[in-house]
N, C-alpha and C positions, 0 to 999 in steps of 0.2 A: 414471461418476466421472472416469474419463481424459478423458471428451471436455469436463466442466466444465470440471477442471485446466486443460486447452488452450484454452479459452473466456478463462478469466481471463489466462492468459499472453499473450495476443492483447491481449487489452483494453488490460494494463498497455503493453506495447510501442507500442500506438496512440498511450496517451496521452503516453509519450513523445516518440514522433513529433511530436506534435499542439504538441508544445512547439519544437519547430525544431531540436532538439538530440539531441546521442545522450552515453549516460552516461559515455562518454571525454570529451566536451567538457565537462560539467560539474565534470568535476575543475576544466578550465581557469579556469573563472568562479568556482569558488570562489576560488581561489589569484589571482586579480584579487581579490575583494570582503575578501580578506584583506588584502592588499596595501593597497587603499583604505583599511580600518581602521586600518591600521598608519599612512596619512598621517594621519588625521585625529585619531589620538591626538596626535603632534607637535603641531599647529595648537592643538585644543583635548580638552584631558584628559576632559573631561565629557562631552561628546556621544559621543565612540569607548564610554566604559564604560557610556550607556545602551543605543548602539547596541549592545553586546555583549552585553548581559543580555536586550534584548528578542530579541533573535535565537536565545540559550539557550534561551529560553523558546519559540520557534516550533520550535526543533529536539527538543527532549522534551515538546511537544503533537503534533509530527509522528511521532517516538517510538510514545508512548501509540495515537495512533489506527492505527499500521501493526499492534502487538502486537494490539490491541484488534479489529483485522479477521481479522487470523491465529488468533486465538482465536475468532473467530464458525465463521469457514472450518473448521477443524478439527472442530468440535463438529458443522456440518453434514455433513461427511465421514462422523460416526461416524454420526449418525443416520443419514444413507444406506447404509450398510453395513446396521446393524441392522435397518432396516425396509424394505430393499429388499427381500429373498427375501421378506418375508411378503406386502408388496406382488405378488412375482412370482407367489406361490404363489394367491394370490385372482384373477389374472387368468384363469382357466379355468371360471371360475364369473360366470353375468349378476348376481347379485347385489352380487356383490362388481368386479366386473372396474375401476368406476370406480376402486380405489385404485390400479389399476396408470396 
């Protein structure tokens, strides 16, 4: 289970990587893309409050599907727990050995 845990921890860190940035700099680029917002409300009232709600809306679908994998993750954790020793306990036997 630890060496998943550390599989997945890896993974996420890659894809950050893979993005050219690291999570100090995205504060940066938010606080730009706010900044932006904030001109474009000036300029034109309407396109900033679409721009704002569609954006709402990608960050509580980003939301939902982080909860939504954290909750898969967890539930496979338990089953791992639970059906791991039986698993181990069948490995000593040809019959069974395939569930280990």
């Amino acid at each position: 289970t630890a060496t998943l845990l550390e599989i997945v921890d890896q993974l996420c860190i890659g894809i950050i990587q893979a993005t050219g940035t690291t999570l100090e700099e995205m504060g940066g680029k938010i606080a730009a893309l706010i900044a932006g917002l904030t001109t474009i409300q000036i300029t034109a009232p309407g396109a900033a409050a679409i721009i704002i709600i569609f954006l709402a809306f990608l960050a509580i679908t980003a939301a939902a599907i982080v909860w939504f994998s954290l909750l898969v993750r967890k539930a496979l954790i338990l089953i791992l727990v639970v059906l791991g020793p039986i698993a181990l306990a069948g490995a000593g036997w040809d019959v069974t050995r395939g569930w280990f």
